[in-house]
N, C-alpha and C positions, 0 to 999 in steps of 0.2 A: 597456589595452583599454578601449574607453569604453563606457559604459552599454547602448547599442542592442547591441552585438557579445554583451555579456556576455548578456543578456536573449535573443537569438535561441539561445545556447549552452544556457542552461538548458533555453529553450522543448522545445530537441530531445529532453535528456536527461527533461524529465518531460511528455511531452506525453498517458501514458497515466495520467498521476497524481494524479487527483483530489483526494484529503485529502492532497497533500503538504506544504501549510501548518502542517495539525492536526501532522502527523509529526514535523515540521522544529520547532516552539513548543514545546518541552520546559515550560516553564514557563507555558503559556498565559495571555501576557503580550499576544497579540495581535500581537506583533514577533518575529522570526525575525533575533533578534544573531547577531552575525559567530561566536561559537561553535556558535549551536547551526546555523546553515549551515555551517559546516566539517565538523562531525557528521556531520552529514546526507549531504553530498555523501561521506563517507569511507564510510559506512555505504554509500550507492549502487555507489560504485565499489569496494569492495574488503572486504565487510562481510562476517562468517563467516555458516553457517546460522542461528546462534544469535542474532546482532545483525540481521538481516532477521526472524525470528520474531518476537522481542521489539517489533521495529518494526511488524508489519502486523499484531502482534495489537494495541498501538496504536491504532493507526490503526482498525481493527473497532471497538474498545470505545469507539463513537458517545460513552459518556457518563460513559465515565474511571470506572467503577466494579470494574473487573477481573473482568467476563465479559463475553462477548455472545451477549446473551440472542435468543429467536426473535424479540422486535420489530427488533434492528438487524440481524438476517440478514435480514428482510425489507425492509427499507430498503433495503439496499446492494445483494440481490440486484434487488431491484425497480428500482435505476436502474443496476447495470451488465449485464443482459440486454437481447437487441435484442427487440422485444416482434413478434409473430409473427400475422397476421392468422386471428382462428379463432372460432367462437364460445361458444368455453368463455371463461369468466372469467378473462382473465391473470393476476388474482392467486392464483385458484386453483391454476395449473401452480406459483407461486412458492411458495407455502404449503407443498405438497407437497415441494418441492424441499429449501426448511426444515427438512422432518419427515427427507428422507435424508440426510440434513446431519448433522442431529443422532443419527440413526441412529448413523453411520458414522466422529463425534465426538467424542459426546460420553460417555466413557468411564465416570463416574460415576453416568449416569442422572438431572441433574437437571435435564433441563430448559434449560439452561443450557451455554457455553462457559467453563470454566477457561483458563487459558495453560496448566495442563497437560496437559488436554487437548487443548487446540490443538498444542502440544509434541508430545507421543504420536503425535497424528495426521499432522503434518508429518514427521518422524520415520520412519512408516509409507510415508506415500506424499508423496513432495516435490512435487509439483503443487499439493498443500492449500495449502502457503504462502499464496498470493493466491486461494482458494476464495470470498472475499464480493466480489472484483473485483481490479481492477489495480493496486497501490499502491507498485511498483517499477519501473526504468525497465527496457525489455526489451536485451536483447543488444545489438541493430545498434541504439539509441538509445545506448549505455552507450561503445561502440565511436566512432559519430560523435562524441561529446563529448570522450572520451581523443582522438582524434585531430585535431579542433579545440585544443584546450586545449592540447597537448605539444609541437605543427606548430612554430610560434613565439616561442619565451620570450619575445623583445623586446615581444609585445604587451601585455605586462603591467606595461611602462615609464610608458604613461600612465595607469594608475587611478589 
């Protein structure tokens, strides 16, 4: 399979996936090695609840310190909502949005997102998983790739 083929394949599978990079860099080396891409793609296509948890809370915790606090839910909500013409303050809808967030979250009262928290609440209601935006590939994206990829083994004669 040569490069352009392989590249349109990914393209499909993560085209809703923002920080899939940050995800995929286990070692935030900047490079995304042939393991931790195998990862990645095993986790996409065939990853239990517990290994997409682990992964999109991740991917959330903008700054690798194991919460996300109400700055990175505001961040993330603020660039994966479509912004809505009105004239209230959009960050004010998003602020508020943070506070049900957290509400509805954040189990310990502090302020703050734990993974066990986030756990708890995925756990509760499986939609939370990807609650600060999209950071897995969807169904019919997941489905186009399997069935690109499995079509013809031979294409894999020329990498």
């Amino acid at each position: 399979m040569n490069r352009k083929k392989l590249q349109k394949l990914t393209d499909t599978l993560t085209k809703n996936c923002k920080h899939l990079f940050r995800g995929f860099d286990k070692d935030n080396d900047g490079c995304v090695n042939v393991t931790e891409w195998i990862n990645g793609l095993s986790l996409f296509l065939r990853g239990s609840l517990e290994e997409k948890m682990k992964y999109c809370f991740e991917v959330f915790d903008l700054n690798g310190d194991g919460f996300i606090s109400k700055e990175e839910m505001f961040h993330m909500l603020k660039n994966s909502l479509l912004k809505q013409p009105s004239e209230e303050d959009p960050d004010e809808g998003i602020k508020d949005l943070v506070e049900i967030t957290l509400k509805k979250m954040d189990r310990d009262h502090d302020g703050k997102l734990s993974f066990a928290d986030y756990e708890q609440a995925v756990r509760e209601e499986t939609l939370l998983l990807e609650a600060f935006g999209p950071c897995l590939p969807d169904p019919k994206s997941q489905m186009e790739f399997e069935a690109q990829v499995f079509k013809d083994p031979n294409d894999f004669n020329d990498m």
